[in-house]
C-alpha positions in Angstrom: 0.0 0.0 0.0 3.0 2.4 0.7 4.4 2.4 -2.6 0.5 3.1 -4.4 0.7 6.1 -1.9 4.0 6.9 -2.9 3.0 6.8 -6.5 -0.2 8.9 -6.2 2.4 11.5 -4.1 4.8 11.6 -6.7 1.9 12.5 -9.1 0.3 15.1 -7.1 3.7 16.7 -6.5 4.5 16.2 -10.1 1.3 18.0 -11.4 1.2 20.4 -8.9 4.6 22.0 -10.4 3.5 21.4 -13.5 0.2 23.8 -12.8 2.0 26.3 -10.3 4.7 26.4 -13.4 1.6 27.2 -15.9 0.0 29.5 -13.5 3.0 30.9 -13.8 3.3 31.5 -17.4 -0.2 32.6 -17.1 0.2 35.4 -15.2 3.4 37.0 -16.5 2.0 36.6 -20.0 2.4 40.5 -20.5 6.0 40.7 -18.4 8.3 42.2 -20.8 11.2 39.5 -21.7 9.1 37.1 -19.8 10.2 33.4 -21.4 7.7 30.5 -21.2 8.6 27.7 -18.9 7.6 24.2 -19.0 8.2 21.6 -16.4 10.1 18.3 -17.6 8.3 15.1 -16.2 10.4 11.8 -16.0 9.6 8.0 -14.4 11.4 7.4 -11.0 13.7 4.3 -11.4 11.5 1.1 -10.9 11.2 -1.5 -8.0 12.9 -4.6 -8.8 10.9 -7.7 -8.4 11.3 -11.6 -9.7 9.3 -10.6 -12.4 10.1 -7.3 -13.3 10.1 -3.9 -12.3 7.7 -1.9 -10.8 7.2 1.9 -11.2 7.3 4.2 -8.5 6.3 7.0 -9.4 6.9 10.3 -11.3 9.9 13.1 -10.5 10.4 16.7 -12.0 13.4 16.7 -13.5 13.5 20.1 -14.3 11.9 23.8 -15.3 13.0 24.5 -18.4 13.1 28.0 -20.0 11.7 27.9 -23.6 14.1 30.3 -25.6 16.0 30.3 -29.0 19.3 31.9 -28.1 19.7 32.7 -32.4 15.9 34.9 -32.4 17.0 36.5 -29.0 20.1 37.9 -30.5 18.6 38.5 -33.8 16.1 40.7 -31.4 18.8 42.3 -29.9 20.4 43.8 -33.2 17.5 44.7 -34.8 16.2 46.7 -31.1 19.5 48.5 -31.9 18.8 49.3 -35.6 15.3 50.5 -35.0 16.1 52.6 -32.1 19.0 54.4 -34.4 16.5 54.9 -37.2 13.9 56.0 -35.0 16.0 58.6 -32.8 17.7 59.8 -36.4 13.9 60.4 -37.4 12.3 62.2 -34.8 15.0 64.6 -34.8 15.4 65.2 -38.7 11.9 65.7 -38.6 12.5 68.7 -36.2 15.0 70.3 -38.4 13.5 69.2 -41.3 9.9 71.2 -40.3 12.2 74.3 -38.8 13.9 74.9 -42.0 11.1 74.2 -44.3 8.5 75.5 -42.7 6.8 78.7 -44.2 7.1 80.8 -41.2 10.1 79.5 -39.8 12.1 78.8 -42.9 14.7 81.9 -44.5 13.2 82.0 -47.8 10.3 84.0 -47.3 12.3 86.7 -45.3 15.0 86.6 -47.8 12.0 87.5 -50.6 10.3 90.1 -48.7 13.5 92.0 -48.2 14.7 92.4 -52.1 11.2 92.9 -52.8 11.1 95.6 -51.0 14.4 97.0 -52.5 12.6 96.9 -56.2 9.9 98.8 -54.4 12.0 101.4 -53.2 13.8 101.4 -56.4 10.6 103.1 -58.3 10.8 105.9 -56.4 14.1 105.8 -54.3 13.5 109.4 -52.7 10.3 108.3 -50.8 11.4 107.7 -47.1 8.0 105.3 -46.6 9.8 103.0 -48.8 13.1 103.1 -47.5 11.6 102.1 -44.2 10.2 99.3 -45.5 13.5 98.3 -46.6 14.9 98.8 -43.1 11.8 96.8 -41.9 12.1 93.9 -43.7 16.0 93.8 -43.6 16.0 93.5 -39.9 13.5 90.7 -40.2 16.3 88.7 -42.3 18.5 89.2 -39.4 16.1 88.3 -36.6 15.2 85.1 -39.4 18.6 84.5 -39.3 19.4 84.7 -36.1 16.4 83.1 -34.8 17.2 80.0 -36.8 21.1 79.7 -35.4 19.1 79.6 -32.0 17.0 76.9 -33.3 19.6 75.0 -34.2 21.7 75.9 -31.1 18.7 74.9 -28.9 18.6 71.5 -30.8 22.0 71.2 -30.5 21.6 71.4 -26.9 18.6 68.5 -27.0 20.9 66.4 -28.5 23.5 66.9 -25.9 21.4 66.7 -23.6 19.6 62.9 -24.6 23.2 62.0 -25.1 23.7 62.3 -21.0 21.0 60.9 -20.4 21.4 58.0 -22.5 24.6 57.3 -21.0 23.4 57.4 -17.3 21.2 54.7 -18.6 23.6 52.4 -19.9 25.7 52.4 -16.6 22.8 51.7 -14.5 22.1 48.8 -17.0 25.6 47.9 -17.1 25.6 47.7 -13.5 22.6 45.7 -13.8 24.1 43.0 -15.7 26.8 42.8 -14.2 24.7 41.8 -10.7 22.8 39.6 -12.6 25.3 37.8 -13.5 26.8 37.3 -10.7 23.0 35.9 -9.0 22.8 33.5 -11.5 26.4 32.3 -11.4 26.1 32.2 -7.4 22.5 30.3 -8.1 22.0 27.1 -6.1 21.7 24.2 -8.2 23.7 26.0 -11.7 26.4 23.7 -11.6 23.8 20.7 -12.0 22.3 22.4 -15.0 19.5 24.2 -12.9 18.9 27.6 -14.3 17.3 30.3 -12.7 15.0 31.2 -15.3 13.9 34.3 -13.8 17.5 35.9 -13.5 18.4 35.0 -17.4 15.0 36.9 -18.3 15.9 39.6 -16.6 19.1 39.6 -18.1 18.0 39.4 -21.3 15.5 42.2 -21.1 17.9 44.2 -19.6 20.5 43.3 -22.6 17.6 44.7 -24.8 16.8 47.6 -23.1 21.1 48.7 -23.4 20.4 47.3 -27.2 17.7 50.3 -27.2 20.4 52.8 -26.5 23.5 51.5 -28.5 24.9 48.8 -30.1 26.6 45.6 -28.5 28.0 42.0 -28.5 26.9 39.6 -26.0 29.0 36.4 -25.6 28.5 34.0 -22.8 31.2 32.5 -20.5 31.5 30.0 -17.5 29.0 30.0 -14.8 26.4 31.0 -17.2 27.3 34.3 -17.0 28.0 37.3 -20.4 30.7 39.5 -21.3 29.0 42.4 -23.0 31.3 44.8 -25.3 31.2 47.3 -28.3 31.0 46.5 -31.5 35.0 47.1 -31.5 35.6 44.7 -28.8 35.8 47.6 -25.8 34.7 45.4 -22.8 31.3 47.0 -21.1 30.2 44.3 -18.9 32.9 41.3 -17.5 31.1 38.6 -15.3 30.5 40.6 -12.3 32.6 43.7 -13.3 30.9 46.5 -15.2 32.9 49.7 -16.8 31.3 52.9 -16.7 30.6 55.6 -20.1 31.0 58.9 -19.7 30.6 62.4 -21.6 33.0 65.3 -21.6 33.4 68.2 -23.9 35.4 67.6 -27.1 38.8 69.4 -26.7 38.6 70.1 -30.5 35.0 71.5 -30.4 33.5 72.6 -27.0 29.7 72.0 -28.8 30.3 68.4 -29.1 30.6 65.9 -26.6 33.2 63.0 -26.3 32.6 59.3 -24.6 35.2 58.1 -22.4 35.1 54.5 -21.1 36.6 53.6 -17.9 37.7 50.4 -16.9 39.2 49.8 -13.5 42.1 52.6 -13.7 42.4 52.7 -17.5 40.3 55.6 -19.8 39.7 54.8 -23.4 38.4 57.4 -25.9 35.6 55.6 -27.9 33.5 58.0 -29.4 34.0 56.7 -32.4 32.9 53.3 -31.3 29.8 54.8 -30.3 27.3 53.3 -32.9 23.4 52.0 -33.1 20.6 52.4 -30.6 19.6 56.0 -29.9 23.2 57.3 -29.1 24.3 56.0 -32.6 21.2 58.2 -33.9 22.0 60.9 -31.7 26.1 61.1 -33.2 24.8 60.1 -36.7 21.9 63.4 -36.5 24.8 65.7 -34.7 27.8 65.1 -37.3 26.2 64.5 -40.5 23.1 66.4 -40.9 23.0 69.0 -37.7 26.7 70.7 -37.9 26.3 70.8 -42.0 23.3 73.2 -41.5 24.7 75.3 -39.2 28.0 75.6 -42.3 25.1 75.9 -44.8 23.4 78.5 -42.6 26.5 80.6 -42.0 27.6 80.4 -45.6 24.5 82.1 -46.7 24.7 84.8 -43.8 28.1 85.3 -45.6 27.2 85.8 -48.9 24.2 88.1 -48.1 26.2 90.5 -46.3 28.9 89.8 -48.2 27.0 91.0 -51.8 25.0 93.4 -50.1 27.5 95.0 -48.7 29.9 95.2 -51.8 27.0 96.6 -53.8 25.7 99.1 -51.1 29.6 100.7 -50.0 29.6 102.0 -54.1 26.2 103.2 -53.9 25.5 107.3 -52.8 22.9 108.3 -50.3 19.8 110.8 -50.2 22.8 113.2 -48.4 25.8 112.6 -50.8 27.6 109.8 -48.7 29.2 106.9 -49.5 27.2 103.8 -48.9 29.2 102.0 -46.8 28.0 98.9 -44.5 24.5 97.5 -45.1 25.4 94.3 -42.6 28.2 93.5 -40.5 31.3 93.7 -41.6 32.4 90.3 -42.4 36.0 90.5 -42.0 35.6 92.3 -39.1 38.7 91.4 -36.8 36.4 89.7 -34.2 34.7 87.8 -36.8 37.9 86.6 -38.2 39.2 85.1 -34.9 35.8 83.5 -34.1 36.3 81.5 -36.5 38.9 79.2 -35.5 38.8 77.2 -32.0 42.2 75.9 -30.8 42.6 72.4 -29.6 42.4 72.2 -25.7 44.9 69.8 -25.4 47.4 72.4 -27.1 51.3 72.3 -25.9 52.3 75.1 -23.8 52.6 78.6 -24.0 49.3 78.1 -26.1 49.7 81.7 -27.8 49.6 80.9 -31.4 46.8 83.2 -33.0 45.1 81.5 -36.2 42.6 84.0 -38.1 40.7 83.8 -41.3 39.5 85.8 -43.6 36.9 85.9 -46.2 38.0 86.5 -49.7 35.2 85.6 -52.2 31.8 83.9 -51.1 30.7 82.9 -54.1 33.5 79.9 -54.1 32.9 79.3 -50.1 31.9 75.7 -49.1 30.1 74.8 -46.5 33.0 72.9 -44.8 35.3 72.8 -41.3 38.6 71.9 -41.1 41.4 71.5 -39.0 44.7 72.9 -38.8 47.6 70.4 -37.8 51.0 71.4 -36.6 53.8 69.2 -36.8 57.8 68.8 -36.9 59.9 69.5 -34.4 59.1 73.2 -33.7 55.3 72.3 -35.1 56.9 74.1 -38.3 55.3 71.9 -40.5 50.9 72.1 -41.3 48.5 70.2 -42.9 45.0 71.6 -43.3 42.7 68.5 -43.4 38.5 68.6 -43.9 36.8 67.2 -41.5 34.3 65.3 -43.1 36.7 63.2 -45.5 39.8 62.8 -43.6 41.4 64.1 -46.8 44.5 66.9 -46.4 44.1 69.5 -48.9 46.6 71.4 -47.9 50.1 71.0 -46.3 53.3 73.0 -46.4 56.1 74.7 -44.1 55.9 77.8 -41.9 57.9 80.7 -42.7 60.8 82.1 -40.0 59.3 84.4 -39.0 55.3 84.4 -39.3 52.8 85.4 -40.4 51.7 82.7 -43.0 48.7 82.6 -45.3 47.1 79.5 -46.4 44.8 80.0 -49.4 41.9 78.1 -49.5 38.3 78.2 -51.8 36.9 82.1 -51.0 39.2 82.1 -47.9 42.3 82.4 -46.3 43.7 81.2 -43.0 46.3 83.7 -41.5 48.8 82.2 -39.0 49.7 85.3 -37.5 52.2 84.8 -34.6 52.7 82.6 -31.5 54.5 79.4 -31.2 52.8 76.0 -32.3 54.2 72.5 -30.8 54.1 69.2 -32.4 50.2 68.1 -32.3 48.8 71.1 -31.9 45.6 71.7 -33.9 43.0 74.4 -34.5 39.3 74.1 -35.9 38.6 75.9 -38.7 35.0 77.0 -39.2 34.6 79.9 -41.9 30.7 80.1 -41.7 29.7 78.4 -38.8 28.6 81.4 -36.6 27.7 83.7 -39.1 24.3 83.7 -38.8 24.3 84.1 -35.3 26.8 87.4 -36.0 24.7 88.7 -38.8 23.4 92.5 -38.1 22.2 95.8 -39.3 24.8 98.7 -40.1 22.1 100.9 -40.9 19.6 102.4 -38.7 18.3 105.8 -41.1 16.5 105.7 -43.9 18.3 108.6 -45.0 21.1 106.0 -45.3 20.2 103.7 -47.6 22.3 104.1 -51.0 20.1 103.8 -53.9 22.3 106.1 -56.8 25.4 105.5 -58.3 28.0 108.0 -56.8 29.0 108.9 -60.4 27.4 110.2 -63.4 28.7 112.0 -66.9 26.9 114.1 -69.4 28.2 114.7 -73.1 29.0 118.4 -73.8 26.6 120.6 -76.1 28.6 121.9 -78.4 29.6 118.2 -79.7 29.5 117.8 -83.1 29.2 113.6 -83.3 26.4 111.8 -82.3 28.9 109.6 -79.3 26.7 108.9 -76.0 28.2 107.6 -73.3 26.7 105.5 -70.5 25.9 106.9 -66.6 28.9 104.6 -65.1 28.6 101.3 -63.6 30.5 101.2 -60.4 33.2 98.8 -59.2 34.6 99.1 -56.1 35.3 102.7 -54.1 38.6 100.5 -52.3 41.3 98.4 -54.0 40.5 94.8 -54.0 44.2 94.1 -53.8 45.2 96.3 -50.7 41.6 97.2 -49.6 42.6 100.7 -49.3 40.1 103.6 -50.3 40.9 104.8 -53.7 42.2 108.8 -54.6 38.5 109.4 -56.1 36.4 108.9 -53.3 38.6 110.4 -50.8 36.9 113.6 -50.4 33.3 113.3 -49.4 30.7 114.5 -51.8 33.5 114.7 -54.7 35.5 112.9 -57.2 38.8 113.3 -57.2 39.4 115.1 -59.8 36.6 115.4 -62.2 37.2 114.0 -65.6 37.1 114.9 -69.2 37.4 113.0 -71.8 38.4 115.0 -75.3 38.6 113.2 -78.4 41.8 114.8 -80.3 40.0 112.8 -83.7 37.7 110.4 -84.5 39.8 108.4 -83.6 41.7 109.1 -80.5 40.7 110.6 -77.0 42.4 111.6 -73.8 41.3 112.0 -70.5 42.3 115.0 -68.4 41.6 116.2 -64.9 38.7 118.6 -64.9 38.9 120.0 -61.5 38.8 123.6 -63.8 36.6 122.5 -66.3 37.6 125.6 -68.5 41.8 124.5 -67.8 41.7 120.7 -68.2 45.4 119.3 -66.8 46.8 116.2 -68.0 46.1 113.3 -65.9 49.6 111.7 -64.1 50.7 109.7 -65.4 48.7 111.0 -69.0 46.0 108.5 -70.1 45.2 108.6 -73.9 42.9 106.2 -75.5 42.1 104.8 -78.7 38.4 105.2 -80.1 36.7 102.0 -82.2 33.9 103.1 -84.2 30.6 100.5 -84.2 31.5 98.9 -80.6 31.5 99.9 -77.2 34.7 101.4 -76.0 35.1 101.1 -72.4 37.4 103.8 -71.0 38.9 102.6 -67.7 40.6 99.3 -66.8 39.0 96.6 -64.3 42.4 95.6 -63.4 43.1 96.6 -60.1 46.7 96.0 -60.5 46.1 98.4 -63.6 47.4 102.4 -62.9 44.2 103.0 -65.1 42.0 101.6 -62.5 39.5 104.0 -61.0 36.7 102.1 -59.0 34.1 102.8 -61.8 33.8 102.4 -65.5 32.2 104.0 -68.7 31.7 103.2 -72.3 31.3 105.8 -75.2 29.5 104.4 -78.5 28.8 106.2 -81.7 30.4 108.6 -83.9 32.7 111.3 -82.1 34.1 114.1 -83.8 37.2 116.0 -83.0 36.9 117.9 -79.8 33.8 116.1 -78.6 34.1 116.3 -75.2 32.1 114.4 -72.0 32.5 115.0 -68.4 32.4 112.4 -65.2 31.6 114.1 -62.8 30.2 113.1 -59.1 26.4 112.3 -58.7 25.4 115.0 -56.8 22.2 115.9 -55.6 21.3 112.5 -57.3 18.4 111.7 -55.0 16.4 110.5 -57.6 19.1 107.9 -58.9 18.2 104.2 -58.7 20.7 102.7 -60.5 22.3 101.2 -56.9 18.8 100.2 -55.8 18.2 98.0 -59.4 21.2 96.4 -58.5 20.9 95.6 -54.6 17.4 94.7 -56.1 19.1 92.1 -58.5 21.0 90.0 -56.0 18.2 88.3 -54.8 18.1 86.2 -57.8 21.8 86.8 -59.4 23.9 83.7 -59.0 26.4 84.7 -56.5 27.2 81.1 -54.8 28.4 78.1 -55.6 31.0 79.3 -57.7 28.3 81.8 -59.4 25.6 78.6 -60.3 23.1 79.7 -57.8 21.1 82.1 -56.0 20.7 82.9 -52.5 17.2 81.4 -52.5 18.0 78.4 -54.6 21.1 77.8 -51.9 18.8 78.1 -49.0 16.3 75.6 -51.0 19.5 72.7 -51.6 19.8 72.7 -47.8 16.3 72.4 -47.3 16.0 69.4 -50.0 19.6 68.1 -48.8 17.3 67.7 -45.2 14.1 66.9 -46.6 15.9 64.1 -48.9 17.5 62.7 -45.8 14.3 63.0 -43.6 12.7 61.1 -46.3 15.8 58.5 -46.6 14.9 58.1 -42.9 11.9 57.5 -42.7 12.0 54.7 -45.2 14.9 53.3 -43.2 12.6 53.3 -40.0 9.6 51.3 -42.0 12.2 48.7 -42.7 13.5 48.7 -39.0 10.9 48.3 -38.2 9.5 45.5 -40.0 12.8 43.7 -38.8 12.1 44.5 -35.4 8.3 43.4 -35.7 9.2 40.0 -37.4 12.0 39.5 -34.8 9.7 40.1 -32.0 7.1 37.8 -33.4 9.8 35.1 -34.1 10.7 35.2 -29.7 7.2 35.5 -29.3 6.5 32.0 -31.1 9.4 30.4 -29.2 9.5 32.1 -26.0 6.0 33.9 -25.9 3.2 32.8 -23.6 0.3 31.3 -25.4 -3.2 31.6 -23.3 -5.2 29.1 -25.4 -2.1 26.9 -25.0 -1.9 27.2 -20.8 -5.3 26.7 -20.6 -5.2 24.0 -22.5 -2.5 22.7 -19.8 -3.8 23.6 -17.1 -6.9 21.3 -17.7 -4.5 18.7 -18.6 -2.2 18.9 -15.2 -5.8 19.2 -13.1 -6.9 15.8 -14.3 -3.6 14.5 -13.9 -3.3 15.8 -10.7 -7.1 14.9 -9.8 -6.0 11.1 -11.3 -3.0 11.2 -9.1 -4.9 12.2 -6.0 -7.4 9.3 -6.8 -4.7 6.8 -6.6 -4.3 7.9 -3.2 -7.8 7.4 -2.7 -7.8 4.0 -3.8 -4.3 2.9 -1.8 -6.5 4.5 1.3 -10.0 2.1 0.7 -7.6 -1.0 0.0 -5.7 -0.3 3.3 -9.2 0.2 4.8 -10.3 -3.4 3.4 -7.2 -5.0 4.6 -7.6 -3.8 7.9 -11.3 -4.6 8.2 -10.2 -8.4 7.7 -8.8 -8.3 11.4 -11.7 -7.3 13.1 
């Protein structure tokens, strides 16, 4: 009778695991990284007997976790790709809305403003106009301005998600590492009995760091993981966990670097930092975010760049020279601000790098950096930052300053001492937007004529016109000193006549008398082609004949014609400057002269919107991965109501059978007792 009651214990025991273990699985059906258990049931060894063996019973031999280690990996990397693609999204949506939108966007500011310029060109004496022009110029700075803030304040969300992310993936690192040392320390491991719960944890929390960057998981003795990057950089060592950290980049102070520390050694791996939502985070940040802040700035060059070329040879409604519409771009505060030496510099740190804008319309949207080497640092090689590639290299000269030449600027190394491995970033338009202001504050300012004028004289007997001047510069473009013409305020220096001699030949003289003409120094003589234009000045500012401003005669001149250039005064009603500033808003003045201002505005916009869209496709297809990889555990490891319920009926009648057999070893005992009565 004992060993019938032993049997019908066994089975009771038996199911009851088996319906605790599905209970189990019942209720932590919606535990995230929950894996289905199921309890293994095997025969006891049998009774020996003359005639065989008897059974005694039923044992659990063990709770087995239901898991395919192949889908929980495959989980793992596509959690990480998702999460990149989906971090990379959200946030190029952000930019890609800020620049595009309508009222947030530069294009429409950039419109209004030479719109109102043509405006104020019909009648460029009316001050109602002129205000407008003020008006809707400081608009373009605020729209300017307000969108390097944007892109500063996004900046700063970035940096700010990248902490945060990296607080996470310590505490999860730390995590692991105590979970593995539980399940190593486990009772019953070392005869193959797994703690199931510990391994799910360990596994959710393995996807969780999977969520916020990429790893490789590879397991070792005692059940335990090693957890590392995707360059082998050790994260997580049985019980030992290494911590990430963020510190400013000592080559740019806007970005952030990640140092990994492992017991008393630091490692630099911020380039190792890939997939998950920091990957997404470094991806957004270094190829899409810092180009538009370049692409901004080069813009806010070449605005006040044009704008103020063309407006400094323009005359105001009181005589003036132009001058200034918007900052000065070479100013000498701009010039330093655009290069940021390395922190990490050798001492005495007092070498002083500078650059200067020489011709927007070949400017690229690029940064470099500036590399000293040798023994003395005499040695530099100016590399771009986004290809690795040097495009420049050479020696220093004993003793400085240097210039390096680059496309539409040059870097000046003016003096100091550089060491070997010192290095410098060199960003030409990344702040200008943020710089950008207005010179001009009167609409009494605002130069609309041409400073110069001429007028043929009436007694000529040919029918020779000549044009009203086109100006060119009122400095040299080679020393950037003001030019002998424009040197006394309201005049030219000297007047001018040109008197043809024939038909065929001219000179011009200085007309400061107009009845005593002098001969110009050194004397400039000319001769005259009949049926073309014959322009009367050289463009050459290297040329002795170059005077800031040209004219052309055309026709038929007779001997003794004369024609007098003179300066435009009380030219009020001039709008020959105004036509022009008017122009630059669709003249091709970037890109090496292929586009406008607009149309460059409109390739950053599509360059975003391009990779916005790029991105989102990208997510779609992470996400499908993710969604099939996550159905895959779910069909190995997942828990299956229908399926438990199904079990649990199963383990009741066995456990119901079991408890009968009990019943029936009781009423057989009872018989066998009754017999002695």
């Amino acid at each position: 009778m004992a060993g019938l009651i032993n049997i019908g214990l066994s089975g009771i025991l038996g199911h009851q695991s088996a319906l605790n273990t599905t209970g189990n699985n019942i209720t932590n059906a919606n535990t995230d990284g929950y894996s289905r258990q199921q309890v293994t049931l095997e025969a006891q060894n049998g009774q020996r007997t003359g005639v065989g063996s008897v059974g005694t019973g039923v044992n659990v031999s063990d709770i087995r976790r239901i898991t395919d280690q192949f889908v929980v990996n495959q989980l793992r990397s596509d959690t990480s790709l998702f999460n990149e693609q989906d971090t990379l999204n959200t946030e190029l949506t952000n930019l890609d809305n800020l620049l595009g939108g309508e009222s947030t966007g530069l294009n429409t500011a950039l419109n209004n403003f030479f719109n109102s310029i043509q405006s104020a060109a019909e009648d460029p004496a009316a001050l109602p106009q002129r205000q407008s022009v003020l008006s809707e110029a400081q608009g373009l700075v605020n729209r300017f301005q307000s969108l390097h803030e944007q892109l500063i304040q996004q900046r700063q969300s970035v940096t700010g998600q990248m902490d945060q992310a990296t607080s996470d993936v310590n505490s999860l690192l730390s995590n692991i590492a105590d979970l593995n040392e539980q399940i190593a320390e486990s009772p019953g491991i070392a005869q193959g009995k797994m703690p199931n719960d510990l391994l799910d944890k360990r596994d959710e929390k393995l996807r969780q760091l999977s969520e916020i960057i990429q790893v490789k998981v590879s397991e070792t003795d005692g059940y335990q993981v090693n957890v590392s990057l995707t360059s082998g950089q050790a994260l997580v060592v049985g019980a030992q966990a290494a911590s990430l950290s963020t510190e400013t980049s000592d080559s740019d102070p806007a970005k952030l670097n990640f140092k990994l520390t492992n017991g008393n050694r630091v490692t630099d791996v911020t380039d190792q930092i890939v997939g998950g939502s920091l990957g997404g985070l470094r991806t957004f940040q270094n190829k899409v975010l810092e180009p538009a802040f370049d692409q901004l700035g080069r813009i806010a060059l070449a605005v006040s760049d044009k704008v103020n070329q063309q407006h400094s040879i323009g005359m105001d409604l009181e005589g003036d020279l132009g001058g200034m519409f918007f900052t000065d771009i070479n100013s000498r505060a701009a010039q330093l601000d655009r290069v940021t030496p390395n922190a990490n510099n050798g001492a005495p740190q007092d070498g002083v790098v500078s650059v200067e804008m020489t011709d927007t319309t070949d400017l690229a949207a690029k940064s470099y950096t500036l590399k000293f080497n040798g023994t003395n640092g005499e040695n530099f090689e100016v590399v771009d930052v986004e290809t690795g590639e040097t495009v420049r290299q050479g020696q220093l000269p004993d003793p400085l300053p240097a210039e390096i030449e680059m496309p539409g600027f040059n870097i000046h190394i003016e003096s100091g001492s550089f060491q070997d491995g010192d290095s410098y970033l060199v960003r030409p338009t990344r702040n200008a937007a943020a710089n950008i202001e207005l010179q001009i504050d009167r609409e009494e300012d605002l130069a609309f004529a041409t400073p110069v004028t001429a007028e043929a004289d009436e007694g000529n007997t040919g029918d020779a016109s000549i044009t009203q001047g086109t100006m060119l510069s009122v400095k040299n473009p080679l020393t950037n000193v003001p030019l002998d013409q424009f040197s006394q305020r309201g005049e030219l220096s000297p007047p001018l006549m040109v008197r043809f001699t024939s038909d065929t030949d001219y000179e011009i003289l200085d007309a400061s008398d107009p009845t005593n003409p002098q001969a110009l120094s050194p004397p400039v003589t000319g001769t005259y082609q009949p049926g073309v234009s014959n322009k009367l000045f050289s463009e050459d500012p290297s040329d002795p004949n170059y005077r800031g401003f040209q004219f052309s005669i055309s026709g038929n001149p007779e001997a003794n014609d004369v024609f007098m250039i003179n300066y435009n005064t009380d030219g009020v009603s001039d709008n020959r400057n105004a036509q022009l500033l008017g122009g630059l808003g669709t003249a091709n003045t970037m890109n090496g002269g292929s586009q406008s201002f607009s149309e460059a505005y409109a390739g950053l916009v599509e360059t975003v919107g391009t990779t916005t869209r790029q991105s989102q496709m990208d997510l779609e297809a992470g996400q499908a991965l993710l969604e099939q990889s996550t159905n895959q555990r779910e069909s190995v490891s997942g828990v299956n109501l229908d399926e438990e319920a199904g079990r649990l009926i199963q383990y009741q009648a066995g456990y119901n059978a079991s408890a009968q057999v009990i019943s029936v070893a009781q009423d057989l005992f009872d018989t066998l007792l009754s017999t002695f009565r």
